[in-house]
Biopython code that builds the backbone (N, CA, C, O; Angstrom):
import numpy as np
from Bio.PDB.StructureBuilder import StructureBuilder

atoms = [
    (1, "UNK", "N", (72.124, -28.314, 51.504)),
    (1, "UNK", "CA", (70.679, -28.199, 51.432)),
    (1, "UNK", "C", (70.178, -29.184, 50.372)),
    (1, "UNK", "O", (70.599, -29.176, 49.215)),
    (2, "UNK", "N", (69.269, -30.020, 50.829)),
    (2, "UNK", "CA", (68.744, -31.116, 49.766)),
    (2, "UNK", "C", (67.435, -29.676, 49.084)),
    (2, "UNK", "O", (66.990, -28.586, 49.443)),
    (3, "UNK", "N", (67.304, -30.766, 47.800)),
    (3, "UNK", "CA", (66.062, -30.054, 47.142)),
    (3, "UNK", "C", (64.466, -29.955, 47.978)),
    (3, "UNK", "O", (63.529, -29.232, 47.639)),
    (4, "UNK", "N", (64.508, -30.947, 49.189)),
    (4, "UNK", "CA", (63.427, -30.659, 49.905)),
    (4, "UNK", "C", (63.309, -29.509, 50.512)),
    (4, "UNK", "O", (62.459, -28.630, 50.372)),
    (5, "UNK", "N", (64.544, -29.599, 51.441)),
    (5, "UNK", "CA", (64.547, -28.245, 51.885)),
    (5, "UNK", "C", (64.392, -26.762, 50.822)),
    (5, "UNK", "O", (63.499, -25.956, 51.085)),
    (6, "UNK", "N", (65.120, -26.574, 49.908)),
    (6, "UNK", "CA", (65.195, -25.632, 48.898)),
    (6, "UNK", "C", (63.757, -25.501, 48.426)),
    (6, "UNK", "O", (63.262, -24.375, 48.357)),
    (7, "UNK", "N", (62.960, -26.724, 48.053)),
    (7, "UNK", "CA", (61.602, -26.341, 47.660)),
    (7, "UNK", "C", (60.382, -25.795, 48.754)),
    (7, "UNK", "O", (59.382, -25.135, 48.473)),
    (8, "UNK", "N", (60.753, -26.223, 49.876)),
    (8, "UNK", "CA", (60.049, -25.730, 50.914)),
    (8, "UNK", "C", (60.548, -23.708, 51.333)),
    (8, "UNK", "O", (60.176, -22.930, 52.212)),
    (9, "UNK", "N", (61.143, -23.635, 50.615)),
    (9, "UNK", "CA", (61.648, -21.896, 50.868)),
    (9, "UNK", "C", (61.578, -21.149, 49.546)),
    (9, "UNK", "O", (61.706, -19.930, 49.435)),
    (10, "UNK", "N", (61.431, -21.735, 48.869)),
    (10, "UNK", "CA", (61.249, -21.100, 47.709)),
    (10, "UNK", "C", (59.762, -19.943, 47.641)),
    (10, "UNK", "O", (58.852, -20.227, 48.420)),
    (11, "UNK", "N", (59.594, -18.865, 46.849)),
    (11, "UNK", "CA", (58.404, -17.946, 46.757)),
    (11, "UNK", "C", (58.434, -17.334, 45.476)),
    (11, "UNK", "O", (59.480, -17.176, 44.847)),
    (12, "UNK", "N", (57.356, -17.000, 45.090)),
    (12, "UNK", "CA", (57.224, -16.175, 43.943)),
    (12, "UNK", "C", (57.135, -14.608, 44.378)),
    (12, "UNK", "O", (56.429, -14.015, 45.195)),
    (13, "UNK", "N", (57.953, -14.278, 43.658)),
    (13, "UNK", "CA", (57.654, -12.912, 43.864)),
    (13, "UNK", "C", (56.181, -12.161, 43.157)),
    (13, "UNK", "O", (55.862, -12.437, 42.000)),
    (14, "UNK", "N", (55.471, -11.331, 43.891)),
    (14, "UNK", "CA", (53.790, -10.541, 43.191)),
    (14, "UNK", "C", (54.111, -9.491, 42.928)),
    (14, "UNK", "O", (53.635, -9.029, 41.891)),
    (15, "UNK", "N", (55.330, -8.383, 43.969)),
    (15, "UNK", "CA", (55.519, -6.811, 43.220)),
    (15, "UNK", "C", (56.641, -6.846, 43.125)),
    (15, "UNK", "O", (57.413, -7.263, 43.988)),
    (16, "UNK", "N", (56.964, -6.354, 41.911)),
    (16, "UNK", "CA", (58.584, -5.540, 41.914)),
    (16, "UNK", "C", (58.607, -4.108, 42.493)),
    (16, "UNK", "O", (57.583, -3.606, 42.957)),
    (17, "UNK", "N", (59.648, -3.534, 42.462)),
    (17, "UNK", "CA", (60.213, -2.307, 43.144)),
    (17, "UNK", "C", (60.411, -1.808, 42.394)),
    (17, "UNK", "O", (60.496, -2.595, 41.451)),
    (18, "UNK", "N", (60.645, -0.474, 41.971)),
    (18, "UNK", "CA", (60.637, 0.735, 40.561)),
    (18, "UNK", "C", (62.166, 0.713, 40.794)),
    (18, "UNK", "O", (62.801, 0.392, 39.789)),
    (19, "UNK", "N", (62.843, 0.965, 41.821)),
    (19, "UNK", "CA", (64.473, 0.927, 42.141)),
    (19, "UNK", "C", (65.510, 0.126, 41.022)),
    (19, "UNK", "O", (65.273, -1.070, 40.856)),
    (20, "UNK", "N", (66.167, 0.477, 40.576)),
    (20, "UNK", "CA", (67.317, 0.033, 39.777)),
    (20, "UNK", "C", (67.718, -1.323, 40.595)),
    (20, "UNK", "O", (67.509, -1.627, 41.769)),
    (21, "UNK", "N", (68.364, -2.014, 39.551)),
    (21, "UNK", "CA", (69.614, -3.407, 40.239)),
    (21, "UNK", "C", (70.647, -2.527, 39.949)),
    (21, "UNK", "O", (70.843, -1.769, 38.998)),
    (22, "UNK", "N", (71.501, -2.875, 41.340)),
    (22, "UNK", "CA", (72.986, -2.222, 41.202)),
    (22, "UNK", "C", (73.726, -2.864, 40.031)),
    (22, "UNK", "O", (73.520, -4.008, 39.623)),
    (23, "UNK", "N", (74.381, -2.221, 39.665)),
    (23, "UNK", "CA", (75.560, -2.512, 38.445)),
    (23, "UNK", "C", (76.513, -4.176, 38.870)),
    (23, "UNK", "O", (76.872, -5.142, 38.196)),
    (24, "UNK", "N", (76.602, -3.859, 40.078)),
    (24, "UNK", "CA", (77.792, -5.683, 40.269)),
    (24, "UNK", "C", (76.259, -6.144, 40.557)),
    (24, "UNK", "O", (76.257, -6.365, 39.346)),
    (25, "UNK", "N", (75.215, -6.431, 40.903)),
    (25, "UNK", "CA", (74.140, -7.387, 40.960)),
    (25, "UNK", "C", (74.046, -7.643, 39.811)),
    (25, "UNK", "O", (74.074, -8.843, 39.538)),
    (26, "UNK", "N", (73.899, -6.662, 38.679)),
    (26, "UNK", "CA", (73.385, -7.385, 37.481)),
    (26, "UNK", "C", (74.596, -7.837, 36.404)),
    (26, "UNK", "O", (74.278, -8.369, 35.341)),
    (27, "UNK", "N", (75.777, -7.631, 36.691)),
    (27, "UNK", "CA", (76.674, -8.083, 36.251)),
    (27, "UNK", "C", (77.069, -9.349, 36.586)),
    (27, "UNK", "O", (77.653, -10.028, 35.741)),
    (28, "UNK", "N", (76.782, -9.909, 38.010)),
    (28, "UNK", "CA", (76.803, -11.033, 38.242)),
    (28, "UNK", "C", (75.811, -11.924, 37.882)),
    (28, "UNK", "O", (76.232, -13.033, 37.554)),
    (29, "UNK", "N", (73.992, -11.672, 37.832)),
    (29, "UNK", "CA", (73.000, -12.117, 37.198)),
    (29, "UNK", "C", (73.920, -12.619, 35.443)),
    (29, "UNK", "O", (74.457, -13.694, 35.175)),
    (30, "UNK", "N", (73.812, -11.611, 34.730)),
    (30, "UNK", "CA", (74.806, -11.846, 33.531)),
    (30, "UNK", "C", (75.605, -12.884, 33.724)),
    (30, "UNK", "O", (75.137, -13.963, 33.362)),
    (31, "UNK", "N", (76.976, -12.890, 34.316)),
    (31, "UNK", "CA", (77.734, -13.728, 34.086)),
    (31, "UNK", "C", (77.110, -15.127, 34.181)),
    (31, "UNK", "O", (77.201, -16.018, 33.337)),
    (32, "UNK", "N", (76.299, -15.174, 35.642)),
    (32, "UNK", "CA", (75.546, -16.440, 35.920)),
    (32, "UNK", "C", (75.134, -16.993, 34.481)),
    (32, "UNK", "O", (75.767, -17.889, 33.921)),
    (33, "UNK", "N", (74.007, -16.369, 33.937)),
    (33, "UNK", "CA", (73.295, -16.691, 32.883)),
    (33, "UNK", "C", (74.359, -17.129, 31.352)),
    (33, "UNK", "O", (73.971, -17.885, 30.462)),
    (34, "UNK", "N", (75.941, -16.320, 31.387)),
    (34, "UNK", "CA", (76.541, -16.790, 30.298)),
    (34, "UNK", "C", (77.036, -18.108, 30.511)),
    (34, "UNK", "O", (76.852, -18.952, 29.634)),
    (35, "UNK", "N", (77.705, -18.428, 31.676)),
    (35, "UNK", "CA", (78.363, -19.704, 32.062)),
    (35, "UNK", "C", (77.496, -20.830, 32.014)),
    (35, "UNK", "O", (77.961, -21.856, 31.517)),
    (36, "UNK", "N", (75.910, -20.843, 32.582)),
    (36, "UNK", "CA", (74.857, -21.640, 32.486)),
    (36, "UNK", "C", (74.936, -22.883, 31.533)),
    (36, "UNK", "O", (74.441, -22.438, 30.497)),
    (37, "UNK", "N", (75.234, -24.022, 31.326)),
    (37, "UNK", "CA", (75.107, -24.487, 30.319)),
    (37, "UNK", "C", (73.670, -24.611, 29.547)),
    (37, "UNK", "O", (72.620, -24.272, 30.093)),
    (38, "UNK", "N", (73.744, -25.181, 28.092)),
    (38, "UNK", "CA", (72.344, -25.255, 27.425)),
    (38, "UNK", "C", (72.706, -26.936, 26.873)),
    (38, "UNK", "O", (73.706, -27.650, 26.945)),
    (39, "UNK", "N", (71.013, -27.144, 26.177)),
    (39, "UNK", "CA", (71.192, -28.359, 25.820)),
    (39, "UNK", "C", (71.678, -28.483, 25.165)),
    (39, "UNK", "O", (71.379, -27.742, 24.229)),
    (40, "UNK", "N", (72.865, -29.445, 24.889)),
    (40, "UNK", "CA", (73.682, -29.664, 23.625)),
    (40, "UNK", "C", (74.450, -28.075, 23.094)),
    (40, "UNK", "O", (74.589, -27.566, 21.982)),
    (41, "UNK", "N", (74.804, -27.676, 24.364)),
    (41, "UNK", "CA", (75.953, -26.481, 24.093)),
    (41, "UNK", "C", (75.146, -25.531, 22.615)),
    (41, "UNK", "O", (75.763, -24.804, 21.836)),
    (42, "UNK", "N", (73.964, -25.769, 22.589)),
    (42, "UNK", "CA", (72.740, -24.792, 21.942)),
    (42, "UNK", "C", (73.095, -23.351, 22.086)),
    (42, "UNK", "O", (73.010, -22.568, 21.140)),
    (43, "UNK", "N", (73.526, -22.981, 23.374)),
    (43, "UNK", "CA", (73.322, -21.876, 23.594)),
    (43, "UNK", "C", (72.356, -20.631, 22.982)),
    (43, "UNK", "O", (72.786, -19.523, 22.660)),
    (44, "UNK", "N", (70.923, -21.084, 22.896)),
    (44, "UNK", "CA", (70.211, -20.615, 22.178)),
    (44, "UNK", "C", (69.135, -19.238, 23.259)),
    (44, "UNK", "O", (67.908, -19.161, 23.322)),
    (45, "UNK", "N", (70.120, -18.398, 23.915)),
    (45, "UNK", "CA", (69.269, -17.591, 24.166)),
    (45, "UNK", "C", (69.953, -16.532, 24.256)),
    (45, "UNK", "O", (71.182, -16.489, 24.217)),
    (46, "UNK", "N", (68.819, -15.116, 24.447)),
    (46, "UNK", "CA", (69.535, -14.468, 23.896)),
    (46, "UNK", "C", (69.172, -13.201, 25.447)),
    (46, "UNK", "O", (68.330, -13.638, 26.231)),
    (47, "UNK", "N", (69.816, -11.699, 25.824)),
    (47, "UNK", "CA", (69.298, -11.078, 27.602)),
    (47, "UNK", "C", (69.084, -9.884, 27.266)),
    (47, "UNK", "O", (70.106, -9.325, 26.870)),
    (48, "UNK", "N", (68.238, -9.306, 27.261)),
    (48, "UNK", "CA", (68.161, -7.792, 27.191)),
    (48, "UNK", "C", (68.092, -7.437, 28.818)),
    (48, "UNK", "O", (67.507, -7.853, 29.817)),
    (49, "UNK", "N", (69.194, -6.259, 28.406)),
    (49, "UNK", "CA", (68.988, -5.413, 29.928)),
    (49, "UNK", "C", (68.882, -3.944, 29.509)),
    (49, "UNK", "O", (69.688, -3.178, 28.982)),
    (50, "UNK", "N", (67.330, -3.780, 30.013)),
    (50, "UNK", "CA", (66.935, -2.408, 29.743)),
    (50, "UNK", "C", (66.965, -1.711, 30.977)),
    (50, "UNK", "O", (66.509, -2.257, 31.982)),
    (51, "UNK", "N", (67.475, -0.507, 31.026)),
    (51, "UNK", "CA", (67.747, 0.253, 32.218)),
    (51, "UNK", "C", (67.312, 1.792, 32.279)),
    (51, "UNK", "O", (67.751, 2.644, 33.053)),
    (52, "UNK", "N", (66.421, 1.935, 31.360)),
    (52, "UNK", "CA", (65.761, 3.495, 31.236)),
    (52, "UNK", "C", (64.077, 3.361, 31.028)),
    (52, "UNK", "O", (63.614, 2.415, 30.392)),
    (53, "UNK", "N", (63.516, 4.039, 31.418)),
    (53, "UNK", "CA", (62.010, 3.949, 30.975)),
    (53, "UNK", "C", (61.818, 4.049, 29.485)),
    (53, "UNK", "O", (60.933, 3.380, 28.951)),
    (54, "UNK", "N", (62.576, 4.826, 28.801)),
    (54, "UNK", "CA", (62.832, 5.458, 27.272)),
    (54, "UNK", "C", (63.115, 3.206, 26.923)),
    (54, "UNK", "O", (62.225, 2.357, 26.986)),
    (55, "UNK", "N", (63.540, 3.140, 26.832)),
    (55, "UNK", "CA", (64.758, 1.542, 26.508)),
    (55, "UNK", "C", (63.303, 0.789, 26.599)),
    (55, "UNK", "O", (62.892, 0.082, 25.679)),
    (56, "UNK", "N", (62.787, 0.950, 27.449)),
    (56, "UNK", "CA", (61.200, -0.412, 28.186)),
    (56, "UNK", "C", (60.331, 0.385, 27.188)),
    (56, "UNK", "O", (59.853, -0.323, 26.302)),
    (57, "UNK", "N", (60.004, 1.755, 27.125)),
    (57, "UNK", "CA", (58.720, 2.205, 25.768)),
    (57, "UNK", "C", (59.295, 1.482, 24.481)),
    (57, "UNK", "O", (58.527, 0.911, 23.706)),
    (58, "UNK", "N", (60.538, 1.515, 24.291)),
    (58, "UNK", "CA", (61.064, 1.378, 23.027)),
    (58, "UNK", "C", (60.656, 0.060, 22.642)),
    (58, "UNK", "O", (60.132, -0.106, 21.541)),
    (59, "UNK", "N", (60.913, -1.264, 23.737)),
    (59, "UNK", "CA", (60.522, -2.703, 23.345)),
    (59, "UNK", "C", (59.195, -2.633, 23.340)),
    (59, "UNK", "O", (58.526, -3.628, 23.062)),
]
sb = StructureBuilder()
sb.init_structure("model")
sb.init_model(0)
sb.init_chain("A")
sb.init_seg("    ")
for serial, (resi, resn, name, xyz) in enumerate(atoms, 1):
    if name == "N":
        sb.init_residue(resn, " ", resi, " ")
    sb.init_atom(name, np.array(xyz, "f"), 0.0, 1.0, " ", f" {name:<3s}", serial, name[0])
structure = sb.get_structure()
């Protein structure tokens, strides 16, 4: 797939779903995001995964 194609399918998402991410979805999101490189091996970011309503009041 060239980037033409890829940009022509691309969408923003407008609602989320109240439903949980399964445990291997977001474990794989994770890994994705650790392996990712940064500029100049920066690695300057940092992932919260909140998974309770209590965890989301708290931030």
């Amino acid at each position: 797939m060239n980037f033409l194609e890829l940009a022509k399918k691309r969408y923003s998402v407008r609602k989320y779903e109240s439903r949980p991410v399964e445990k291997e979805k977001l474990l794989t999101i994770l890994e994705a995001g650790r392996v990712a490189p940064s500029a100049c091996n920066y690695q300057a970011h940092k992932v919260l995964v909140i998974e309770t309503p209590a965890g989301l009041e708290n931030l």
